[in-house]
N, C-alpha and C positions, 0 to 999 in steps of 0.2 A: 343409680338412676342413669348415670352417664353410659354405664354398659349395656342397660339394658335399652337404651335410645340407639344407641350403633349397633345392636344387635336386629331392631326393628326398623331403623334404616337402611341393614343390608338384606334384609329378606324382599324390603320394597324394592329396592334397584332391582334384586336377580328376580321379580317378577315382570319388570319392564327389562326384559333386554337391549330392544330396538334405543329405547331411549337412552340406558348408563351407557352403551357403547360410545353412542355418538355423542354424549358431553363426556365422554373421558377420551375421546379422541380427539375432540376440538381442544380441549385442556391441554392434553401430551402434545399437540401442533404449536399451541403458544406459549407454553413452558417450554418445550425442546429448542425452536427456535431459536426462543430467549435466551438460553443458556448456552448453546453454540456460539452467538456472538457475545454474549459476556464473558466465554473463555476465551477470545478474541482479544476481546477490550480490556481483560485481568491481564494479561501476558501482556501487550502492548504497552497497553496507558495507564494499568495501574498499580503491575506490581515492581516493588525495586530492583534496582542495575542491581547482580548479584559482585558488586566492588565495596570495597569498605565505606562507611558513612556518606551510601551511594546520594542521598537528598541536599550532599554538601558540594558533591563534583559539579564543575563548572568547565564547559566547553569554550576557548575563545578562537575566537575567528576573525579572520584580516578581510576589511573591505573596502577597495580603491572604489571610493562615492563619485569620484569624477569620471569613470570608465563605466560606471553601472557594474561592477564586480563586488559580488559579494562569497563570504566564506572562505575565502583563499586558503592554505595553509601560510607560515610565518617561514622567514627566511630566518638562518641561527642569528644573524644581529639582530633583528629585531624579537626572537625569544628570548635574547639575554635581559634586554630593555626589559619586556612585560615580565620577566621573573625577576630583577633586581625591582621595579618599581611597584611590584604588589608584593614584596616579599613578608612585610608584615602582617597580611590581611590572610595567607594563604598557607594553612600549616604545611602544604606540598605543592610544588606547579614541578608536572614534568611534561616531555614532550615523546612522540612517536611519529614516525614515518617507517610503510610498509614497502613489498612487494615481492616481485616472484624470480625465482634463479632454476636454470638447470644445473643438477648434480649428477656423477656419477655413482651409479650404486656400487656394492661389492664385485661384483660381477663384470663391471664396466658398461652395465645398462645407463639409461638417461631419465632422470626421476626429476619430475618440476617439486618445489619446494618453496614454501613462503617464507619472507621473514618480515621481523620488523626493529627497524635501530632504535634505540629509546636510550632519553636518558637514566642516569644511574639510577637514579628515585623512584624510576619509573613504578617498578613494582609497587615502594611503599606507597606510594600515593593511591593505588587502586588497592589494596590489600591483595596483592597476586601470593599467594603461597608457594615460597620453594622447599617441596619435598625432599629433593636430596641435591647434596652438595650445601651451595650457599649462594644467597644473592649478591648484586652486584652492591660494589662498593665505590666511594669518590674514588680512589687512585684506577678504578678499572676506566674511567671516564677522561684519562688526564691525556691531554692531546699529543701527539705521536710528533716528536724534533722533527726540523725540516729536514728533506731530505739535500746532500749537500750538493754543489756545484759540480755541473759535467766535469770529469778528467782530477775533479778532486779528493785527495785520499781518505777513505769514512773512517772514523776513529772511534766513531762513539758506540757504546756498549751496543749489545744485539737487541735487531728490532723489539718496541714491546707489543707483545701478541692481540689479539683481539678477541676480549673475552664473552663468550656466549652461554646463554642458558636455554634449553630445549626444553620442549612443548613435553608434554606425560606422554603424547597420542606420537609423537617423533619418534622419541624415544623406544617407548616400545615397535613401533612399525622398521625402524632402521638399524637399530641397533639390540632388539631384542630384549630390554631390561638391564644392559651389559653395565655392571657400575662402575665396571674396571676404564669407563671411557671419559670418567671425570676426570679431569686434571691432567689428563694424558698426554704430553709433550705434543705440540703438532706437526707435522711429516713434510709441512711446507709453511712460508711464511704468510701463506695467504690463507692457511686455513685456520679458524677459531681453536682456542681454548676454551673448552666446555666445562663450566664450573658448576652446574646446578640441572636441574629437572623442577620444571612449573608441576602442581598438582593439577589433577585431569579438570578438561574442561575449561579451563581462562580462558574467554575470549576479548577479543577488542568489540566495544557494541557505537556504530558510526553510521549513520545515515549512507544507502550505496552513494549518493552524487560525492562524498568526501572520498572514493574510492579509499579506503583503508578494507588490509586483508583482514578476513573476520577472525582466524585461525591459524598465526603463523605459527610455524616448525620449529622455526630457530629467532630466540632473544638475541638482538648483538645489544651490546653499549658502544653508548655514542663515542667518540673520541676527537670530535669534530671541534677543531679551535675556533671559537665565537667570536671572538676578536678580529678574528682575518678574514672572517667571511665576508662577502660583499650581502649587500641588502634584495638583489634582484634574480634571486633562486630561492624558491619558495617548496619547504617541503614538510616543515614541522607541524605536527596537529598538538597543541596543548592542551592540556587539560590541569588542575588546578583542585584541590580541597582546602574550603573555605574553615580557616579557624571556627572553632562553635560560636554563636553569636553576631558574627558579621554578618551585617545585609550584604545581599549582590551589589545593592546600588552604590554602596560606598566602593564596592571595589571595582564597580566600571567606572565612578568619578577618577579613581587613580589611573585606571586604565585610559583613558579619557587622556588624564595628563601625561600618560607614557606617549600616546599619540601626537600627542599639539608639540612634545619634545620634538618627537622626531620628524614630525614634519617644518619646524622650524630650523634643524641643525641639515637637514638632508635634503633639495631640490625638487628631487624625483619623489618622494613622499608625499611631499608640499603639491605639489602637479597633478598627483594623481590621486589625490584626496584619501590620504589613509587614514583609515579609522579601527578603532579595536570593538567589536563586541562581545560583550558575554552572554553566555545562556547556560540555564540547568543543562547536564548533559541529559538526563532524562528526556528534558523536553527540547532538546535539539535532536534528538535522535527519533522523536515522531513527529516531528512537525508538519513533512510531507502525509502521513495518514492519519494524521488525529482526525482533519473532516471527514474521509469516508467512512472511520470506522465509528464516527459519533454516529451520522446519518444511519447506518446499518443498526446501531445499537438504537436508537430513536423509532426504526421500523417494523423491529419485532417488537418492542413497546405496544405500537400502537396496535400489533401484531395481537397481543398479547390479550390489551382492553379488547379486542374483535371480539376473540373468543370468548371472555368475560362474556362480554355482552350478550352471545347468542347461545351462551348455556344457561345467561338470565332470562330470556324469552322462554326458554323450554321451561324452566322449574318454575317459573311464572304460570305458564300455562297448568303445568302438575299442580300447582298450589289454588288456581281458580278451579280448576275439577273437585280438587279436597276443602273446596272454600269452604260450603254448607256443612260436611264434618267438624272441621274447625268454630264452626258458630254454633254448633251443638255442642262440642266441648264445652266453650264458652258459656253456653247458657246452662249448664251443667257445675258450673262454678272454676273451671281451669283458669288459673291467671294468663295473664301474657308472656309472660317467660315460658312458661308450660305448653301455651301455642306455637312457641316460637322454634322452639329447646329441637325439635323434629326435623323441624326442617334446616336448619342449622349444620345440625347433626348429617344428614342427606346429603348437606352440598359440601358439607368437609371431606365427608368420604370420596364423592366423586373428583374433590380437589387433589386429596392423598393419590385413589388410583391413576389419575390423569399427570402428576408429577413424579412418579414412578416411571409410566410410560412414559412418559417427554423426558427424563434423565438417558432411556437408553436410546431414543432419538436424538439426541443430543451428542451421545457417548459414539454413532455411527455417523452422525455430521461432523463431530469433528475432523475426523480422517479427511473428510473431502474438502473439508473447509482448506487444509494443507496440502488438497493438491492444487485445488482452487486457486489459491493464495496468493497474489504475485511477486513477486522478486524483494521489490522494497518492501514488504511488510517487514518488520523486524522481530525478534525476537523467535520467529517461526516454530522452532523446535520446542518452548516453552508451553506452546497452548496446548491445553490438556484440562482433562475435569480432575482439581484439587478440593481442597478443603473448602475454601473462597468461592468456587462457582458450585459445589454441592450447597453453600451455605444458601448465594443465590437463586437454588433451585426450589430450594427452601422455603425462602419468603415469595418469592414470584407464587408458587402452590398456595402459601396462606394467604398474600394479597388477593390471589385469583377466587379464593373461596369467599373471602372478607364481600369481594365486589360483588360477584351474581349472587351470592345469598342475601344480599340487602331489599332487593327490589321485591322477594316471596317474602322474606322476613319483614319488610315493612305493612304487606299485603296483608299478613297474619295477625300482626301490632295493631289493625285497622282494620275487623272481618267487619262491619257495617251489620250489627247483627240482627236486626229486624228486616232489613233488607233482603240478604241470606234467605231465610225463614221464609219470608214468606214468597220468593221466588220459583221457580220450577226447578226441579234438582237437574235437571240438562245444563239452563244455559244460565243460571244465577252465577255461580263462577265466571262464565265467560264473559257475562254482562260487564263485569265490576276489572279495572285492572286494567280498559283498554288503553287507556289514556297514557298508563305507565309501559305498556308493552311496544306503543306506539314512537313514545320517550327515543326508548333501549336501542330500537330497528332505526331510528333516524342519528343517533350517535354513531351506529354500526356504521351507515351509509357515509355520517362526514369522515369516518376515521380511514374506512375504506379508500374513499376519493382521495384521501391526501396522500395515501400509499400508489396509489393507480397513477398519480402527477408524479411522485418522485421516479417511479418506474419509465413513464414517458420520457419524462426528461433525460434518465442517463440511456433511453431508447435513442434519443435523438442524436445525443452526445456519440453513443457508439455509430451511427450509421456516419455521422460526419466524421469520425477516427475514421474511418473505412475508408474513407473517398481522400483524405490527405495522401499527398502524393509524398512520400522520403526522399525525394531528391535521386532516384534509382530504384532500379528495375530490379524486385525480390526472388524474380523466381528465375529455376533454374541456375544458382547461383549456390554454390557450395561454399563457405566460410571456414577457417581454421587460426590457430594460434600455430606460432612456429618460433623455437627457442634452441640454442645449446649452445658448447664449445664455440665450432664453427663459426656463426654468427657475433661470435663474444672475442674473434681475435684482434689484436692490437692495431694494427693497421688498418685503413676503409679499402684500399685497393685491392688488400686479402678477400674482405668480406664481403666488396662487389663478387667477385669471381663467384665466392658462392652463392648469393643470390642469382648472380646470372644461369648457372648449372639448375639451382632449384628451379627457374624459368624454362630451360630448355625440358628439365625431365617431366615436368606437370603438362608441358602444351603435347607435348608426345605420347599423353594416355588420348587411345581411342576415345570420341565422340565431344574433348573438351575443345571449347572452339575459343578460349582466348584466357589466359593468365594474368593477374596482378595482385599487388599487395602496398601496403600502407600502415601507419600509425597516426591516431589511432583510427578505429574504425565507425562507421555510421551507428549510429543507436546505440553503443558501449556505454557511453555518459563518460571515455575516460580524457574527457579534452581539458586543457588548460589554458587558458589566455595569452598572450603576447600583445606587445603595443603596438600599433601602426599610425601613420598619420602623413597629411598632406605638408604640401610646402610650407604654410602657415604656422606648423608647431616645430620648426626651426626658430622661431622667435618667441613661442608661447608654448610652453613644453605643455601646457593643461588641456590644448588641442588634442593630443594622443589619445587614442580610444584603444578597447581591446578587440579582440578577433579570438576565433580558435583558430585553429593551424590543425594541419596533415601533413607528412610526409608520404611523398607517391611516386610510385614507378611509373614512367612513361609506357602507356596504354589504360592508366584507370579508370579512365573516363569514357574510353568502349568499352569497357567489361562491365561495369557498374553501369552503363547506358543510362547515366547522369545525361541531359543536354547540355552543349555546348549552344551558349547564345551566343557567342559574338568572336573575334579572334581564333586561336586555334589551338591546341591539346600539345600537351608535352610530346617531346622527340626523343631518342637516344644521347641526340649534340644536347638539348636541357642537363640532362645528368649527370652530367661532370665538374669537378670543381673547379670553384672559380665562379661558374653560371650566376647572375645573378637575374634570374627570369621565374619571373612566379602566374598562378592563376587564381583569380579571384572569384567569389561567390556574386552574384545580381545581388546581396542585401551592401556587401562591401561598394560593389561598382556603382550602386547612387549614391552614396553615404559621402563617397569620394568626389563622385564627379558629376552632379544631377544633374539629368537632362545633355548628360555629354558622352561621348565615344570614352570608356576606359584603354580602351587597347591602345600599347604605345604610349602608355602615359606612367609615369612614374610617381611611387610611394614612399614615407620612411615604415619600416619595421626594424626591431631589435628581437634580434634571435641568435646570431651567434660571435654578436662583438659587442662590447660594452655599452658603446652607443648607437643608435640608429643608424641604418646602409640604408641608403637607396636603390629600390628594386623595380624592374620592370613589368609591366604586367602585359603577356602575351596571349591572354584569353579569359574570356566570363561563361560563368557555366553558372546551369540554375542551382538554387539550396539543396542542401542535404542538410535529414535533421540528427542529429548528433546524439541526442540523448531520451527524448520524446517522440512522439505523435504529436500529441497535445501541444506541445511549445515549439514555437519557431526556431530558439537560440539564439546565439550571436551571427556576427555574420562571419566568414569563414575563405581563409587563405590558405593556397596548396603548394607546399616547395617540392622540388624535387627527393630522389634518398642523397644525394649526392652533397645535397645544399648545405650539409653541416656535416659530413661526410657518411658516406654510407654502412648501410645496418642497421636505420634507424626502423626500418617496416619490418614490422613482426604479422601484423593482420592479414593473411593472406586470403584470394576470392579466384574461385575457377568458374565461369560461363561452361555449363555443359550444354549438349546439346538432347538431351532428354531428363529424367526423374535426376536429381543433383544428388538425393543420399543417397545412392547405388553407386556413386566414385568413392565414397571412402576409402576403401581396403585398395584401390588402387594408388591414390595419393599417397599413403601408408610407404604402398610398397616401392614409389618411385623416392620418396622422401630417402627412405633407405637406403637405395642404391648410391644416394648422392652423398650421404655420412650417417653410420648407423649412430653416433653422438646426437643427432638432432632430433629433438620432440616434437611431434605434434600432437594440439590439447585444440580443446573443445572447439572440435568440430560437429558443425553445423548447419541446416541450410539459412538462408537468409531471409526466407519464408517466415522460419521461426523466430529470427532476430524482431520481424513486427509485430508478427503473434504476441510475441512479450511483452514489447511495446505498448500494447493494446492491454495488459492485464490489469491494470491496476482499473479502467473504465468497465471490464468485461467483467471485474470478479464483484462489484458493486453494482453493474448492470442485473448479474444474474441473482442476488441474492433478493435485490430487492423487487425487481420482476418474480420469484418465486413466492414472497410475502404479499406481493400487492394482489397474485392471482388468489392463494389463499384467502386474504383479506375478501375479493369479490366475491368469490362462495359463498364464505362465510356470511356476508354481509345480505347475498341473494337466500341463502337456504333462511336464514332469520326473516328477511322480507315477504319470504313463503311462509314460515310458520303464521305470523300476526295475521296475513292475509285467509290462512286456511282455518287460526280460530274464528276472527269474524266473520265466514261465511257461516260455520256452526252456529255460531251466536245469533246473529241475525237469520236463518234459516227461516223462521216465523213469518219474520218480516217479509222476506224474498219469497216465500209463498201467497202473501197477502196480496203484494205486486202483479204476483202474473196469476193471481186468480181474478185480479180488477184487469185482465188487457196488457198488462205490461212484456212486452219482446223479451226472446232471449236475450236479442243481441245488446237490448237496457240493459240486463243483469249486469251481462258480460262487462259492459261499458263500466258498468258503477261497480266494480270490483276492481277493474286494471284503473280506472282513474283515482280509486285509494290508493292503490299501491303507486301509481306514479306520484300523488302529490307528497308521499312520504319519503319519496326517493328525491325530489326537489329541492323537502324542505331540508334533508340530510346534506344534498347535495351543496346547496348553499353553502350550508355553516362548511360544509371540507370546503369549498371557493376562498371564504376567507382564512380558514386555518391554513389553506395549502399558499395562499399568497404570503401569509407572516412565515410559514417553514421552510421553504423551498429555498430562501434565500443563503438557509445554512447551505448548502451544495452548490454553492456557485466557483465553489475550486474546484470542485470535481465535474464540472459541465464544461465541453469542447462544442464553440460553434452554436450555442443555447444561452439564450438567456432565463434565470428562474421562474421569470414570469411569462415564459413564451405563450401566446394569444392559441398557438395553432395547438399548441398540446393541452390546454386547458380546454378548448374547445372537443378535439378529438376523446380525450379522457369522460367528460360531460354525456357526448354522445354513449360512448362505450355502456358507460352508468346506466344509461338509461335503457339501452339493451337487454343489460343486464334487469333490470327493475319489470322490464316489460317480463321477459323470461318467468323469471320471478308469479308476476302478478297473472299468468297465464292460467297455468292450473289449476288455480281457486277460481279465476273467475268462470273456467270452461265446468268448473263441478257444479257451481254456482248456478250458471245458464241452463246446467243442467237438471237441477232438481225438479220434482215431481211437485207442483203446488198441493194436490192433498194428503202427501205424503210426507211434508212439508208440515204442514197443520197438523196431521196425527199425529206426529211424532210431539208437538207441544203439548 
């Protein structure tokens, strides 16, 4: 019976084409959708770090509460602390810090390469796989004798090496699979002993603001003696697998107690309010996207019901046409399963082909969702259609079918069957049903309105990203990274010399009209804090607050056409050592001195002696935002490159004076001239650096603006439908009307005023749904509040536009019918 019911539901569909298309394209719209961001949300939030007993790792982070700093990395004293004081609780704690080196290839080229130091453990604590060779062991971790006193005679055995393990993706890129280069004596004492190969693929998985490289080349171990470290260099990221059974909470109470230790034994702790927290690495790793990608995931939901809903008006309408066949069933002796069983049958089929089609709409979103995507999303290369979001595509199809087949199937369960009967076989169907059709079209409209508000809002949020000023002028403004030998020599007065060459051969390519460079750069995220403070935390060291810091060549601040408010911009005499003259940000210069002249007025910071120098401040320039659009920052201080000696600017910026990515292969070629050892990487315009900036608001701007327009269609083509059965229906009546005297433009009127008051009452219930849900998007809103009056208002209007649009057509066929044409037809 069941074959032969889908065999006579698919000859009914392929007799209505107009109709199966358009409910298996509104299906495949909110299936596909749905499934693009749930492979989205599988990859991000809900499938596991692919690391050993990944739901046990635990991420800890250092946060000075008195400075407002949070997340820091751990300085080796204070990793020893959190690993000796949770040592119980933690079947592994090891720690990692990354970053980038130029090497020479075989050849004598210059190859940038990441690495990352780690402790011994490192591996086992994340189950990292070494393929060949062998992992690291404690004796590879054992800190390296001091070295001895100038002029005295070294006796002690030869240096111990420093043992490394390479990436699968290194290895073969560099060395070709070469196995003979494990264990292989090294050629100088600075180079690694290579004892192992990771199997492909290990990555580090860390939120970008922890700047950790995602994919280093080269494993080192640590050999870094913990005991002699000082506490105020900060580089270690730990991480941690919790024995089975231990809560978190028991091991932040320990963690907790490693803190209160050392800020009672240590001053500068105590002052700066150190704290430890833990977090699932999981969920430290999406903390920044879990809300936009909930709200996204929530959109095509509601995405999803639209469509529901507006292929139940259609088979609603199909099932009032076939009412009176049904109540002749009926009175024929068919049970209600038997009335039902058809129509059932009908909308499962168009369920199945509508999630077929929405699988390979899905399967062609993905791609763009990944170009879409911005930076911080994590996990990126994972999302794909698996097993998990086929499963999902799955049930979305059966729920989808479950829901619009209820509203005909209840129709069916309840044919009213003397009603039926003795009605007229035209409008007996349409008579019956209105009320539920009416239902469907005003759920559409609140579901709709609450997608059209979220749309508004990150409308609003983008236009305000737009008009944020960065603190400098983007365009025309060419960006690079610059690395190698040269820059890496022993002495600063070496490494001025070549920065100053690098200066002279960039200003001397035609059309560039002014050169500089710095560390780190605007919008990078890659700043770290330092303390500064006024005369007052000379006796109250808890006064000290943090700052970010730059290093910068005298002229940055006309290249970057930052404004200067007040005092005056670095000189050549600044960048020498010794100088102790610095420039400060407008959030620093009130912070310091409100309502008073900074210039001339002197600061503490500690930057390159143990304890805080007093520095002069010879200028105030407005903000630059460091790592955001969105967020303000810290507030922010500029030393010279000299200030701690020179080669500390790697970010370099050329002002051209037309299109800025048409200098590349120029800079290239001047770079060279000056040392063909020196790299230049990701090069850039500065253009682009906001572009990016702007991604994480522009990729939830445009998804949900594409769902909320969908949604309006949807919501309007449903609004037409109800509106163009009841003219049918009522047809009778509307010839009754204007055979008694009644106006077109009555008719007219009394058709667009149903469709508005359905569009009101819709409208409402989305007013208060979208007042309780908006309020999840209030991380992702810049410049807006959830509840903005002006977008609620504007949205409202739109609706109704829409609604009018909508209630046009009917009511224009309406005005137009022929009254005794009208009447015959009954």
């Amino acid at each position: 019976m069941a074959w032969q019911d889908f065999v006579i539901a698919s000859r009914i569909l392929q007799k209505s084409p107009v109709f199966t298309l358009t409910a298996v394209l509104t299906i495949a719209l909110g299936v596909g959708a749905s499934t693009a961001i749930f492979s989205v949300t599988n990859a991000v939030l809900l499938q596991p770090l692919p690391y050993k007993d990944a739901d046990r790792l635990v991420i800890a982070g250092m946060d000075l509460r008195q400075r407002g700093v949070q997340d820091l990395p751990f300085s080796n004293a204070d990793f020893i602390d959190l690993r000796d004081g949770t040592a119980t609780l933690f079947e592994d704690i090891a720690g990692v810090f990354t970053g980038r080196d130029v090497v020479s290839r075989e050849d004598g080229t210059p190859e940038q390469i990441s690495w990352a130091v780690v402790t011994t453990d490192f591996f086992r604590a994340t189950g990292g796989r070494v393929i060949l060779g062998r992992d690291f062991t404690q004796e590879d971790g054992i800190p390296r004798p001091p070295a001895p006193p100038a002029g005295a005679q070294d006796t002690t055995s030869p240096p111990i090496p420093t043992m490394a393990i390479l990436s699968y993706e290194y290895f073969q890129r560099r060395y070709g699979g070469d196995t003979s280069v494990l264990n292989r004596t090294p050629s100088t004492p600075h180079d690694p002993l290579i004892v192992g190969v990771l199997a492909p693929g290990f990555r580090l998985y860390f939120p970008p603001e922890a700047d950790v490289e995602p994919a280093p080349d080269l494993w080192i171990a640590s050999r870094l003696d913990y005991e002699a470290a000082n506490r105020k260099q900060f580089s270690i990221r730990p991480l941690g697998r919790l024995k089975p059974g231990v809560p978190l909470e028991r091991v932040q109470a320990a963690a907790d107690r490693v803190a209160a230790e050392a800020r009672k034994n240590f001053p500068l702790s105590q002052t700066a309010g150190y704290a430890i927290h833990l977090e699932p690495m999981r969920q430290h790793l999406v903390r920044e996207v879990r809300p936009a990608i909930l709200a996204l995931m929530g959109s095509v939901i509601f995405l999803l019901l639209i469509a529901c809903a507006n292929v139940a008006n259609l088979l609603l309408v199909r099932a009032s046409l076939r009412e009176r066949e049904l109540a002749v069933r009926a009175a024929m002796g068919a049970g209600r399963w038997r009335l039902v069983r058809p129509l059932l049958t009908e909308a499962s089929l168009l369920a199945a082909m509508g999630t077929l089609v929405g699988l390979g709409l899905a399967w062609a979103g993905i791609h763009e969702l990944r170009v879409l995507a911005p930076a911080n999303l994590p996990r990126l290369d994972d999302i794909r259609i698996d097993a998990a979001v086929v499963g999902f595509t799955a049930l979305a199809g059966l729920a989808a079918a479950l829901i619009f087949s209820m509203a005909p199937a209840w129709r069916a369960w309840r044919p009213g069957l003397m009603n039926v009967l003795r009605g007229s076989s035209r409008t007996a169907g349409f008579a019956s049903g209105g009320l539920l059709r009416n239902l469907v079209v005003m759920a559409e409209v609140a579901l709709s309105f609450v997608l059209l508000i979220g749309s508004g809002l990150m409308f609003r949020s983008f236009l305000d990203l737009q008009r944020i000023d960065p603190g400098f002028d983007p365009h025309r403004l060419l960006t690079f990274q610059l690395a190698g030998a040269p820059l890496d020599r022993d002495k600063p007065e070496e490494r001025a010399v070549v920065i100053r060459q690098i200066e002279e051969r960039l200003r001397a390519i035609p059309g560039v009209q002014s050169v500089t460079a710095s560390f780190p750069f605007p919008l990078t995220g890659n700043f770290s804090p330092i303390r500064w403070g006024t005369e007052e935390a000379l006796s109250d060291a808890s006064k000290f607050q943090a700052t970010d810091f730059q290093f910068v060549l005298p002229g940055y601040f006309q290249t970057m056409r930052t404004p200067l408010l007040e005092g005056r911009v670095f000189t050549d005499d600044d960048n020498l050592p010794g100088r102790n003259r610095v420039i400060v940000d407008e959030f620093l210069a009130r912070k310091a001195f409100p309502g008073q002249s900074a210039v001339g007025r002197r600061i503490l910071i500690r930057i390159r002696t143990p304890e805080a120098e007093w520095v002069e401040i010879v200028g105030v320039v407005a903000h630059q935002r460091t790592t955001s659009l969105a967020e303000a920052g810290r507030e922010q201080i500029y030393f010279t490159d000299a200030f701690v000696g020179s080669g500390r600017v790697g970010s370099w910026a050329l002002r051209t004076g037309s299109d800025a990515a048409g200098y590349g292969s120029n800079v290239r070629a001047a770079i060279k001239e000056v040392d063909p050892h020196l790299l230049v990487t990701e090069m850039d315009s500065a253009d682009s650096l906001v572009y990016r900036a702007q991604a994480g608001t522009r990729f939830s701007l445009l998804l949900i603006s594409i769902f909320s327009v969908i949604a309006g269609a949807l919501a309007g083509v449903g609004l037409y439908g109800v509106l163009s059965t009841t003219v049918r229906q009522r047809s009778s009546e509307i010839g009754v009307r204007m055979a008694l005297g009644a106006e077109r433009g009555n008719i007219f009127q009394l058709v667009v005023r149903q469709g508005l008051r359905l569009s009101a009452a819709g409208i409402a219930a989305g007013w208060v749904a979208a007042f309780i849900l908006t309020h999840a998007m209030s991380t992702m809103l810049v410049g807006v509040k959830a509840t903005d009056p002006a977008t609620f208002a504007g949205m409202t209007v739109a609706f109704f536009a829409i609604a009018a649009l909508a209630s046009w057509l009917p009511a224009r066929r309406a005005a137009g019918l022929e009254p005794t044409i009208a009447l015959r037809e009954q």
